[in-house]
LUMZAPA-862311 format. One record per residue (C-alpha): x, z, y; residue number from 1; residue in one letter. Coordinates in Angstrom, 1 decimal, always signed. Layout:
% LUMZAPA-862311
R|x|z|y|num|residuo
R|X|Z|Y|NUM|A
...
END
This chain:
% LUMZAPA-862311
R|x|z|y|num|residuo
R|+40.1|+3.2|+92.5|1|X
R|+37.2|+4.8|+94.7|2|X
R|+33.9|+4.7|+93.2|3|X
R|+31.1|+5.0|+95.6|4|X
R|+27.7|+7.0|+94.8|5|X
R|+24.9|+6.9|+97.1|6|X
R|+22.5|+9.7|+97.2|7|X
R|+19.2|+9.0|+99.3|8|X
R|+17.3|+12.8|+100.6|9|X
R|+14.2|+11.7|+102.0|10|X
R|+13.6|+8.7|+104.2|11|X
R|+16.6|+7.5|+106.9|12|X
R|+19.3|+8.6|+105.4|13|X
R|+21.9|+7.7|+103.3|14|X
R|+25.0|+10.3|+102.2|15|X
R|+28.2|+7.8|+100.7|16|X
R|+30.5|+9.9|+98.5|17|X
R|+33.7|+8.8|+97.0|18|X
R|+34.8|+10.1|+93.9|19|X
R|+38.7|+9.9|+93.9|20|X
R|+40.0|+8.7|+90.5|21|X
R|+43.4|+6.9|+91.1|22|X
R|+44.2|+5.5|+94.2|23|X
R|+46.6|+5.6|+96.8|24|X
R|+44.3|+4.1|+100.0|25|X
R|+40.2|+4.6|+99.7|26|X
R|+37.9|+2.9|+101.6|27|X
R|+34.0|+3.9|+101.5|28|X
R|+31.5|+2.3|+104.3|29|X
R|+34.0|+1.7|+107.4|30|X
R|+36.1|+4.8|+106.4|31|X
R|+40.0|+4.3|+105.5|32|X
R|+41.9|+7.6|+104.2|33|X
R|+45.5|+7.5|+102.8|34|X
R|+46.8|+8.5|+100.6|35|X
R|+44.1|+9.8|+98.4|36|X
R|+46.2|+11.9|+96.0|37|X
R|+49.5|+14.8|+97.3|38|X
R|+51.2|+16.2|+95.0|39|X
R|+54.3|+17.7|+96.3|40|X
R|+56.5|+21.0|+96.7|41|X
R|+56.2|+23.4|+99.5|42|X
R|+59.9|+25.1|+100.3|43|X
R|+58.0|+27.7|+102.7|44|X
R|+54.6|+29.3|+104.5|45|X
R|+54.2|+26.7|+107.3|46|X
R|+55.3|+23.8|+105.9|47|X
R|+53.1|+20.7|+106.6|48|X
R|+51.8|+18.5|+104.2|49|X
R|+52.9|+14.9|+103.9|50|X
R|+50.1|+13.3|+106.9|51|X
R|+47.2|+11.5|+106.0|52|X
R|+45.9|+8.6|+107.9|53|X
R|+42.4|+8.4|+108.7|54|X
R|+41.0|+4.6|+109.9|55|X
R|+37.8|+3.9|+111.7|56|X
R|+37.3|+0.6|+110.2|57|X
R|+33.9|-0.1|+111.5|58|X
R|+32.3|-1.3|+114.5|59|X
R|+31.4|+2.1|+115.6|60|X
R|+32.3|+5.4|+117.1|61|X
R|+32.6|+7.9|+114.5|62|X
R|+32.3|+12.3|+114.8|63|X
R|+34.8|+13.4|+112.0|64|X
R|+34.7|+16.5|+109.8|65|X
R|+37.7|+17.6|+107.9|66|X
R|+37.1|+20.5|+105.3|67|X
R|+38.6|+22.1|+102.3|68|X
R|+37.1|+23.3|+99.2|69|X
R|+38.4|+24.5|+95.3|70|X
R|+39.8|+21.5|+93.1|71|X
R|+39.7|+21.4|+89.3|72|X
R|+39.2|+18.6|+86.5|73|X
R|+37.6|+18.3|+83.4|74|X
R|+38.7|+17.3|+79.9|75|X
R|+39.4|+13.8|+81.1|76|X
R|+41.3|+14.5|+84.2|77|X
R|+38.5|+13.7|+86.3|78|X
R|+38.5|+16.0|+89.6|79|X
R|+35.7|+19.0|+89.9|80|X
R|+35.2|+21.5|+91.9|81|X
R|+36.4|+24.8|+90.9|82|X
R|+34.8|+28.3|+91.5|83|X
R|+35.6|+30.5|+94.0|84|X
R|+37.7|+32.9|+92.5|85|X
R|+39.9|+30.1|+90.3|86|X
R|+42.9|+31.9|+90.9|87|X
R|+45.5|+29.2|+92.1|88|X
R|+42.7|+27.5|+94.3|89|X
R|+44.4|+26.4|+97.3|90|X
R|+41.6|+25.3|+100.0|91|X
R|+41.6|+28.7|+102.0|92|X
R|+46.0|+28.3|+102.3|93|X
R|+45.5|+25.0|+103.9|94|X
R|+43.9|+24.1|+107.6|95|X
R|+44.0|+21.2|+110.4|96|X
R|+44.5|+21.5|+113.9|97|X
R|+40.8|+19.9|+114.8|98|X
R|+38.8|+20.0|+111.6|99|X
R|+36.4|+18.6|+114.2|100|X
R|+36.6|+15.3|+116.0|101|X
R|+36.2|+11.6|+117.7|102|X
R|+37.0|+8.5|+116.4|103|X
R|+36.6|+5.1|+117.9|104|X
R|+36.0|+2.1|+116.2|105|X
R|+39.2|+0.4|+115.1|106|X
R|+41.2|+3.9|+116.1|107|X
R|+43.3|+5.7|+113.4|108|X
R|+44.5|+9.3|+113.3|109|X
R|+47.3|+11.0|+111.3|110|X
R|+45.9|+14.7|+110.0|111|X
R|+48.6|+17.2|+110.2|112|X
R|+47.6|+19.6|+107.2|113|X
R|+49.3|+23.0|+107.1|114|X
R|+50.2|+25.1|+104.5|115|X
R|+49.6|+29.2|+104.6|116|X
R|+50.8|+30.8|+101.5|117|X
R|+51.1|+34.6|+101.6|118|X
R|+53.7|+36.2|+101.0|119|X
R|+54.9|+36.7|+97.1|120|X
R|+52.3|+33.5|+95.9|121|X
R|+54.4|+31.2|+93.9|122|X
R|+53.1|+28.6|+91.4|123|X
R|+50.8|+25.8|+91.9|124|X
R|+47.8|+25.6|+94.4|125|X
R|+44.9|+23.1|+94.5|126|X
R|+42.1|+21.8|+96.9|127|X
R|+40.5|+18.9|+98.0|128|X
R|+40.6|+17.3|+101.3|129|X
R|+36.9|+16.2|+102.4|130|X
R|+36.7|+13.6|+105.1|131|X
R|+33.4|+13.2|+106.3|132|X
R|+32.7|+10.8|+108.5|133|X
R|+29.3|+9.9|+110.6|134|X
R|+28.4|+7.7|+113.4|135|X
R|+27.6|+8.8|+116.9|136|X
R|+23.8|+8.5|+116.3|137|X
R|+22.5|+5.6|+118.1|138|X
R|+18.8|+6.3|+119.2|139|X
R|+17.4|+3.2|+118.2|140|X
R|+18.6|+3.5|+114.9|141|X
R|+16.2|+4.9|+111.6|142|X
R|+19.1|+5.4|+109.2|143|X
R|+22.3|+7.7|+110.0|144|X
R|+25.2|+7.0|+107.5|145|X
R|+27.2|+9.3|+106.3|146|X
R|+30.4|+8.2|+104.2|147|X
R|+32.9|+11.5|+103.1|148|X
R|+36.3|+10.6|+101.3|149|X
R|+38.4|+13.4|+98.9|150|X
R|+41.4|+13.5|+98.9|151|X
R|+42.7|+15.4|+96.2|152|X
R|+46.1|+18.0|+96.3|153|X
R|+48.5|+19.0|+94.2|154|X
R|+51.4|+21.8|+95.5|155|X
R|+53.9|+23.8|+94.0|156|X
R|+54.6|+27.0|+96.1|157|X
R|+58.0|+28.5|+96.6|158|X
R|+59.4|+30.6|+94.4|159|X
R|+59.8|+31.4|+90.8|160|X
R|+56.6|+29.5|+88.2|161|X
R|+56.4|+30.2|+84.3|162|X
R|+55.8|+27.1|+82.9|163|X
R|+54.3|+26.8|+79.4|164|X
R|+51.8|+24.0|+77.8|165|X
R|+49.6|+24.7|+74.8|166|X
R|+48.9|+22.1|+72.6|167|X
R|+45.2|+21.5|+71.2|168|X
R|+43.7|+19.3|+68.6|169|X
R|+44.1|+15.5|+68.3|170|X
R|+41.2|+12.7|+67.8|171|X
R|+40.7|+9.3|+67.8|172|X
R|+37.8|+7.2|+68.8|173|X
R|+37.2|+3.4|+68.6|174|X
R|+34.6|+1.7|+71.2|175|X
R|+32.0|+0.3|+68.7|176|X
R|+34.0|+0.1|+65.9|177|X
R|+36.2|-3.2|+66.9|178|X
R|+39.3|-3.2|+69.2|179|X
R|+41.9|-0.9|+70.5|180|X
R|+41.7|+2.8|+68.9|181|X
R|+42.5|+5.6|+72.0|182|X
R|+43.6|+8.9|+70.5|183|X
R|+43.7|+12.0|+72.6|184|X
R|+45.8|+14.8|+72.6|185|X
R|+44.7|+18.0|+74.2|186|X
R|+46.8|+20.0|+76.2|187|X
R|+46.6|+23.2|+78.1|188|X
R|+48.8|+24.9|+80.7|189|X
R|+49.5|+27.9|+80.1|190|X
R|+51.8|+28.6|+83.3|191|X
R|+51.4|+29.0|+87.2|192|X
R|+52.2|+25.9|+87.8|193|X
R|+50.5|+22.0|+87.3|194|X
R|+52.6|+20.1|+84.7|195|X
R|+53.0|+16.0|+84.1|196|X
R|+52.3|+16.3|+80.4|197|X
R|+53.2|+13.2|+78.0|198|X
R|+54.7|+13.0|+74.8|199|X
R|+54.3|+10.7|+71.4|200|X
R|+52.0|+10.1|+68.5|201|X
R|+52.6|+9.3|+65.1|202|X
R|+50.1|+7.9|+62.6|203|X
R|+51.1|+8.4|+58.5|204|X
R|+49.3|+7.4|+56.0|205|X
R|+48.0|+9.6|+53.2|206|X
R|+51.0|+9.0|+51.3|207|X
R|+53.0|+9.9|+54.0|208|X
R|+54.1|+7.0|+54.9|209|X
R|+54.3|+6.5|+58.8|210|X
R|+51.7|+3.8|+59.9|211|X
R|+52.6|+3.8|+64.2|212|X
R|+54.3|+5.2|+66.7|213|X
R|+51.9|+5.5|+69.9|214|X
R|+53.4|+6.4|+73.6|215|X
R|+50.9|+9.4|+75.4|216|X
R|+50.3|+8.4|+78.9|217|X
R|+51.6|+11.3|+80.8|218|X
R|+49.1|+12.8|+82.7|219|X
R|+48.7|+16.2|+85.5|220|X
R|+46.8|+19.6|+83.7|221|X
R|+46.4|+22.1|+86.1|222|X
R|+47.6|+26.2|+85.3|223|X
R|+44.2|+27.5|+82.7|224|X
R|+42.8|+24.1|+82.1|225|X
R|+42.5|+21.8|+79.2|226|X
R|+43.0|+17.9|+79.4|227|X
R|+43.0|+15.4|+76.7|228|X
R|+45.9|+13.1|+77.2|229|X
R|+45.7|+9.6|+75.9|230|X
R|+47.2|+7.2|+74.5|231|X
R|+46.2|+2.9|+73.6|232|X
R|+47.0|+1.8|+70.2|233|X
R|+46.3|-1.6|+69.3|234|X
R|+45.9|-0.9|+65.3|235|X
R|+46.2|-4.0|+63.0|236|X
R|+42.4|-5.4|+61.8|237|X
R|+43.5|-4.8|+58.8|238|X
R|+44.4|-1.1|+58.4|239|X
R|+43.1|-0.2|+55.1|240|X
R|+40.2|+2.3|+54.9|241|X
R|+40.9|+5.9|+54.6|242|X
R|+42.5|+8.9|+56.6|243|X
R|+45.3|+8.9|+58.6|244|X
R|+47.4|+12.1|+60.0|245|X
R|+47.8|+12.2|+63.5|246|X
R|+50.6|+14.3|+65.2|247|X
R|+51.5|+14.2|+68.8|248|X
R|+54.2|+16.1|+70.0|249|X
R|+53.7|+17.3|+73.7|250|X
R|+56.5|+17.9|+76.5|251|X
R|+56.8|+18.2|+79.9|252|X
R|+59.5|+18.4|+82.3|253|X
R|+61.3|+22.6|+82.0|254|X
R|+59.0|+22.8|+79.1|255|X
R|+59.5|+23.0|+75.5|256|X
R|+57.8|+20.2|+72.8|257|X
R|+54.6|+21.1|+71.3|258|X
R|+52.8|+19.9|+68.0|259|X
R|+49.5|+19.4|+67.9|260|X
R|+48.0|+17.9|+64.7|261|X
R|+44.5|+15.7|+63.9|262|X
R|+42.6|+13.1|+61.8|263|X
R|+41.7|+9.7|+61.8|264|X
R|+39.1|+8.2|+59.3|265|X
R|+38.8|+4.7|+58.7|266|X
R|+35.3|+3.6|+57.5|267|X
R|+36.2|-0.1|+56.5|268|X
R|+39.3|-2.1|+57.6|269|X
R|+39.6|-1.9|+61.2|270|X
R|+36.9|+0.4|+61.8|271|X
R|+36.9|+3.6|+63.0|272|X
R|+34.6|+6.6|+62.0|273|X
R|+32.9|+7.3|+65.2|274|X
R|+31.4|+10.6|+66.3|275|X
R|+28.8|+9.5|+69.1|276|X
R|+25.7|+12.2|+69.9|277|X
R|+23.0|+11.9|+71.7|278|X
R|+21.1|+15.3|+73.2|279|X
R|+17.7|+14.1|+73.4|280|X
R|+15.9|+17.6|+74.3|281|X
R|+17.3|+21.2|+75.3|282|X
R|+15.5|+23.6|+77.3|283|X
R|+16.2|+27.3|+78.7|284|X
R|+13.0|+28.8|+79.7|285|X
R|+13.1|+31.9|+81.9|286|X
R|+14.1|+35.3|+79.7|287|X
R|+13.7|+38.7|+80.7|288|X
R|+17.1|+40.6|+82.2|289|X
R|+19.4|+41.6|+79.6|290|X
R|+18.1|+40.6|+76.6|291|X
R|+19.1|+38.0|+73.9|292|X
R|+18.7|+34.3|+74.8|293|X
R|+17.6|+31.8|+72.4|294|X
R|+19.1|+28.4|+72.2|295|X
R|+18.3|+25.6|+70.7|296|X
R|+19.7|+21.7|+71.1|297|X
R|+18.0|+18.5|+69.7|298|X
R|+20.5|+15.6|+68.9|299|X
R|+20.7|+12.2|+67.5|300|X
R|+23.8|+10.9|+65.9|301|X
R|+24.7|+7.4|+67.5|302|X
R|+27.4|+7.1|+65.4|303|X
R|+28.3|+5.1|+61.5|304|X
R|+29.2|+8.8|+59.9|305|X
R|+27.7|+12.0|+59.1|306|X
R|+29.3|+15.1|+61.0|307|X
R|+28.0|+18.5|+61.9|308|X
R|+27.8|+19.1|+65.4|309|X
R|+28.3|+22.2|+67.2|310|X
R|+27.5|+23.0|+70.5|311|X
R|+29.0|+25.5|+73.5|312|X
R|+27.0|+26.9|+76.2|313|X
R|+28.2|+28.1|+79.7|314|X
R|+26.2|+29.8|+81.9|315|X
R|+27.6|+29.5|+85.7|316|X
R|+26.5|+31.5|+88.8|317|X
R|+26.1|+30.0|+92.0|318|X
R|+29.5|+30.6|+93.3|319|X
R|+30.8|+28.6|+89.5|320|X
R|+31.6|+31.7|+88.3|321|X
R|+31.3|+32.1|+84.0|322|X
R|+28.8|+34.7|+83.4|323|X
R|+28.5|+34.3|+79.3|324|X
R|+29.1|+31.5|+77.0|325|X
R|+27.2|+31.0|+73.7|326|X
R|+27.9|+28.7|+70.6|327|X
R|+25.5|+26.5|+69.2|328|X
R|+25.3|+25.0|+65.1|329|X
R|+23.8|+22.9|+63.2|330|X
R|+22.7|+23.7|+59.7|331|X
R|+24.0|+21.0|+57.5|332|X
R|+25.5|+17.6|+58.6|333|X
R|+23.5|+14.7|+60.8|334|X
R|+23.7|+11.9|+58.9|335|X
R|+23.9|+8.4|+60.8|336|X
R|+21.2|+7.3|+63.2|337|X
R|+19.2|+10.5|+62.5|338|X
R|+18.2|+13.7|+64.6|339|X
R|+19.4|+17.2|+64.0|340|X
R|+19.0|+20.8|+65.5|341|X
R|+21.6|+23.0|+67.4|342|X
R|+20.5|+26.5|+67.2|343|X
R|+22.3|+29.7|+68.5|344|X
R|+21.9|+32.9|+71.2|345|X
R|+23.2|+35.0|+73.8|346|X
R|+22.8|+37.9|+72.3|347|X
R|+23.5|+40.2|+75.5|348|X
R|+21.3|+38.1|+77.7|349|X
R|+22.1|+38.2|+81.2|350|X
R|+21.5|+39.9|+84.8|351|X
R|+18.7|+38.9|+87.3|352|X
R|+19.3|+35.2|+88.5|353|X
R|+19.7|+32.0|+88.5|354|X
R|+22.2|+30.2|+86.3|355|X
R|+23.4|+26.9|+85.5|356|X
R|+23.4|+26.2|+81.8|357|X
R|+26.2|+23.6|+80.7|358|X
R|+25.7|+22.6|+77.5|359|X
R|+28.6|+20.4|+75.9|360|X
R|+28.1|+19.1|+71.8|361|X
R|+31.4|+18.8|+70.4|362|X
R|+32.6|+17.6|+67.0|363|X
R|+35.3|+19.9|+64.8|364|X
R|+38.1|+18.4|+66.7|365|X
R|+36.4|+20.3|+69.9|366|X
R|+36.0|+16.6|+71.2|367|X
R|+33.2|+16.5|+74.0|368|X
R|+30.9|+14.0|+73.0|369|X
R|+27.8|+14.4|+75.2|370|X
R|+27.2|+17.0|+78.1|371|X
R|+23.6|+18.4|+79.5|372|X
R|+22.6|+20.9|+82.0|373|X
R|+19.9|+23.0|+82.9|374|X
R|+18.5|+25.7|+85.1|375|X
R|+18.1|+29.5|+83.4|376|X
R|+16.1|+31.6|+85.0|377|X
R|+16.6|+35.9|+84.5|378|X
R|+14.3|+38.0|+85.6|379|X
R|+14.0|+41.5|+85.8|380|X
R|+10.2|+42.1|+84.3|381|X
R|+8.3|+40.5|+82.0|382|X
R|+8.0|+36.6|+82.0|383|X
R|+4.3|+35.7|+83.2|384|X
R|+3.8|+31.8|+83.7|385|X
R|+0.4|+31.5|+85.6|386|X
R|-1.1|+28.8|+88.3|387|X
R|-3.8|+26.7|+89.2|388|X
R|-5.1|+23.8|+91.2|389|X
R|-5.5|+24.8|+95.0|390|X
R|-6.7|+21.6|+96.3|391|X
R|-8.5|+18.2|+94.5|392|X
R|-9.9|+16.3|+96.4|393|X
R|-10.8|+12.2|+96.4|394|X
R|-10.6|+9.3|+98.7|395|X
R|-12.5|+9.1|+102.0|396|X
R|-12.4|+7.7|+105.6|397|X
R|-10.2|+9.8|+106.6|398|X
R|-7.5|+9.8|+103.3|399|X
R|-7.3|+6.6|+101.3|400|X
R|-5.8|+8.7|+98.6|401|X
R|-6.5|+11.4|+96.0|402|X
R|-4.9|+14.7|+96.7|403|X
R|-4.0|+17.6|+94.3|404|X
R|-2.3|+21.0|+95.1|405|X
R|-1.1|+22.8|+92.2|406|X
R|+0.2|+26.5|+93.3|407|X
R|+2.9|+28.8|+91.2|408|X
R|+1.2|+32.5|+90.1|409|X
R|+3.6|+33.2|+88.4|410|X
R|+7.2|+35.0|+88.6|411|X
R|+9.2|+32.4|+87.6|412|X
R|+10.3|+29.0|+89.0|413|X
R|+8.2|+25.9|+86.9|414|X
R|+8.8|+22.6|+86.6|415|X
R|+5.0|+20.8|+86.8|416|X
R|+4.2|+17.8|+86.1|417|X
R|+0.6|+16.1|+84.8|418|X
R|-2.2|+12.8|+85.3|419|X
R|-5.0|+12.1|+86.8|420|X
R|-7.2|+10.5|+84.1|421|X
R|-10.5|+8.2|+85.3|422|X
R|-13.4|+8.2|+83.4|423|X
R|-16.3|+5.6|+83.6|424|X
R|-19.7|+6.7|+83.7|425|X
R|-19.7|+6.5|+79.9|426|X
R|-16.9|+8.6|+79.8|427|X
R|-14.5|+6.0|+78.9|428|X
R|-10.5|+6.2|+80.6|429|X
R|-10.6|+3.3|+82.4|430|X
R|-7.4|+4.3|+84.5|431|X
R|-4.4|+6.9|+84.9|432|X
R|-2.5|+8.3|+88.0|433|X
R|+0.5|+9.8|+86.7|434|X
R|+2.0|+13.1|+88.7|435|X
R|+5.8|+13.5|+88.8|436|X
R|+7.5|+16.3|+87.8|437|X
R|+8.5|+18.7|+90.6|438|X
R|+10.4|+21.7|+90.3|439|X
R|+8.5|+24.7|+92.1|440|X
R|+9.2|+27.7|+93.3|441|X
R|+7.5|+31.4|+92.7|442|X
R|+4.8|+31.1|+95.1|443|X
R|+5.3|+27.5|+95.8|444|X
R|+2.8|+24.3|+95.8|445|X
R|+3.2|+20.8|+94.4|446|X
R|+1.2|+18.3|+96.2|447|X
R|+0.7|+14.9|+95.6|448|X
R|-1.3|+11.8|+97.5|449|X
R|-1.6|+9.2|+95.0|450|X
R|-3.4|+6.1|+95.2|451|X
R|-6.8|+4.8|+93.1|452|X
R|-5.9|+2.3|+90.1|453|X
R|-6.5|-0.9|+91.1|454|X
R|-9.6|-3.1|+89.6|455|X
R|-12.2|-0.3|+89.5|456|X
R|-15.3|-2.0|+90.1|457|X
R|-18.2|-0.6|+92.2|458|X
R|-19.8|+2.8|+90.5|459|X
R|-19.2|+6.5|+89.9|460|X
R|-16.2|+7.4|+88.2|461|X
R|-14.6|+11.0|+86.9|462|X
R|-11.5|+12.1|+87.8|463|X
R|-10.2|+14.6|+85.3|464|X
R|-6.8|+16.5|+86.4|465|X
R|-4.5|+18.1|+83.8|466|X
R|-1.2|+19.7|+85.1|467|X
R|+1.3|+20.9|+82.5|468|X
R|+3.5|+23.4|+84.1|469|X
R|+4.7|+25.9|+80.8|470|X
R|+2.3|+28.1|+80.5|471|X
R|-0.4|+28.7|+77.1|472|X
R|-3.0|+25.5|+78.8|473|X
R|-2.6|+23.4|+81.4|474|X
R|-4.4|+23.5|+84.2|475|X
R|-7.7|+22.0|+84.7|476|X
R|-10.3|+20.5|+87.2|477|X
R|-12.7|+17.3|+87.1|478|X
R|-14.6|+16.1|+90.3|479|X
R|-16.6|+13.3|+90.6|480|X
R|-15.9|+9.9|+92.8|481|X
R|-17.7|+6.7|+94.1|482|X
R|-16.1|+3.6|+94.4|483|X
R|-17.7|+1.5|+96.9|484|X
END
């Protein structure tokens, strides 16, 4: 299945991107690409790829772009990029013969993709095919579509691979406590090599006694990654409350079988403990180069049992790169329905930069039960958060609208945000304008051009700014208006 996202930049345009889960054919705004998945084996450098057909199905002439770029997944098997220097990332061995070119309406192309693998490269390689497609702009047109299809490949190189899986924990987790239960088995490659990884689970009771045998759904890991492979079990409605043992044993094809082991807790008959969390705040302001970073994580527990949380932070450079990780914990157990604290550091800090901050909460089974990101900013001197209001001005002939400026001072990027309150000439708020948050720059401005609150009746009103951007106070400014 292809599911469409549609990301709007400004005004007149419209960027279409399909997200390749399982699929043999997608299809995404007039655009036709199969297949959608390749996973095959190359016998030698040169070799060409199975072709992949690319449709105009629109009404329209179409300029196509064909590029390449690393391929990952995450724990669910859902595709990601990679970082640059992911060693078996395959995008720079594989090329086209016209990554650039026309396509009529109702015309279809086969792409010709060609495999380059240096000499002495054996195991797996991985990339993504991008198709992007965009119609020949038609002048009297105000919106330009673009629609851009993955297609997602899987090789095995020539020569000899060592294959070995690792086996992770087990959990279980019921969809608000009533109806199947899906347990997941994590598995990690340890080899050079992608591996189809499946296997079985068996449920016993605390007596021993075996409760279920449960098929895993055999599923691709790529070489270094982790992927939890699942498998369906319709339990009886009346399994008796308690804990179960989980053990799946893991194999894949010139492999040996691994064990992995887990829990499942049964609050009532037919319910499931659930571990459901909520991260309702966590924020990295800017540090100073190289010296310990302080973390700290709120969370609310959405599900029916206490559990201790704990968290794991990655901080990613622009090129996806893993510049430090960190490890978040709570201080006693969250009990149901209530919030709780992650707290933890990185105690080296980091270099001058900007990272991305991944933080995933996890319970003891190393489960990921809720993901947030953020921007962390490293600076080489001192952190000085400082601006003010350039500009506030109020409605005239000339501009129905109010306008504020706010300018960064400082050396670090803010995020501002703030209102515009109005105040009667008794000094009751009679009326707010609310102002966004933006995300500015060192040396940069937000502006804003924001309308009056309707019903204000004829008289002199106050307009009292207050913009929030970090720093000790806000900024300030009044001015005064008349409303005709």
């Amino acid at each position: 299945m292809i599911t469409p996202r549609t990301l709007r930049r400004g005004l007149g345009l419209a960027v279409l991107v399909a997200t390749v889960q399982a699929s043999v054919t997608a299809f995404a705004g007039g655009l036709i690409v199969s297949p959608v998945i390749i996973d095959t084996s190359i016998k030698k450098s040169g070799d060409t790829l199975p072709p992949v057909k690319v449709t105009n199905d629109s009404g329209e002439d179409w300029e196509i772009t064909v590029e390449f770029l690393p391929l990952g997944h995450d724990l669910s098997g859902a595709p990601t990029g990679a970082p640059e220097s992911y060693r078996y990332s395959g995008h720079k061995l594989l090329s086209v013969k016209k990554p650039k070119f026309k396509l009529g309406a109702g015309q279809s192309t086969n792409l010709e993709v060609k495999v380059a693998a240096p000499a002495g490269r054996a195991g797996g390689a991985y990339a993504a095919m991008y198709v992007l497609g965009k119609p020949v702009k038609n002048v009297a047109e105000s919106i330009t579509s673009y629609v851009r299809v993955g297609v997602l490949i899987e090789l095995t190189l020539p020569g000899t691979a060592k294959r070995m899986i690792s086996p992770g924990k087990v959990y279980a987790v019921q969809d608000g406590g009533k109806g199947p239960i899906t347990i997941f088995a994590a598995a990690t490659v340890k080899g050079d090599v992608h591996e189809k990884i499946g296997g079985v689970v068996v449920v016993t009771n605390d007596k021993g006694a075996q409760v279920a045998t449960v098929n895993l759904e055999p599923a691709n890991v790529f070489p270094t990654m982790t992927r939890n492979i699942k498998a369906t079990w319709k339990a009886p409605a009346t399994l008796a409350k308690g804990k179960y043992k989980l053990t799946a044993t893991l194999s894949a094809t010139g492999t040996g079988k691994e064990t992995a082991y887990g829990t499942l807790e049964m609050v009532k008959p037919g319910e499931a403990a659930r571990h459901t969390m909520l991260v309702t705040k966590f924020q990295t302001p800017p540090v100073v180069q190289k010296t310990a970073v302080a973390l700290e994580a709120s969370v609310q527990n959405q599900g029916n049992v206490a559990f201790a949380p704990v968290g794991r932070v990655t901080y990613l450079t622009a090129k996806g790169d893993v510049a430090g990780t960190a490890r978040l914990q709570a201080a006693a157990p969250v009990a149901a329905g209530q919030k709780g604290a992650l707290k933890g550091s990185l105690a080296g800090g980091l270099a001058p930069g900007s990272y991305t901050a991944k933080l995933e909460v996890m319970n003891d089974a190393d489960f990921v039960l809720a993901n947030f990101t953020s921007t962390q900013q490293v600076i080489e001197k001192e952190v000085k958060l400082a601006g003010k209001i350039s500009k506030f001005t109020g409605p005239s002939a000339k501009e129905a609208f109010v306008t504020l400026e706010w300018k960064n001072e400082g050396n670090v990027e803010v995020d501002a945000e703030g209102i515009v309150m109005v105040a009667d000439s008794s000094g009751n708020v009679v009326g707010q304008i609310p102002l966004e948050k933006q995300h500015i720059a060192v040396g940069g401005s937000a502006s804003y051009k924001r309308g009056l609150p309707d019903g204000l009746s004829q008289g002199l009103y106050e307009l009292r700014a207050v913009v929030n951007f970090g720093g000790a106070t806000p900024s300030n400014q009044t001015l005064k208006h008349f409303v005709q």
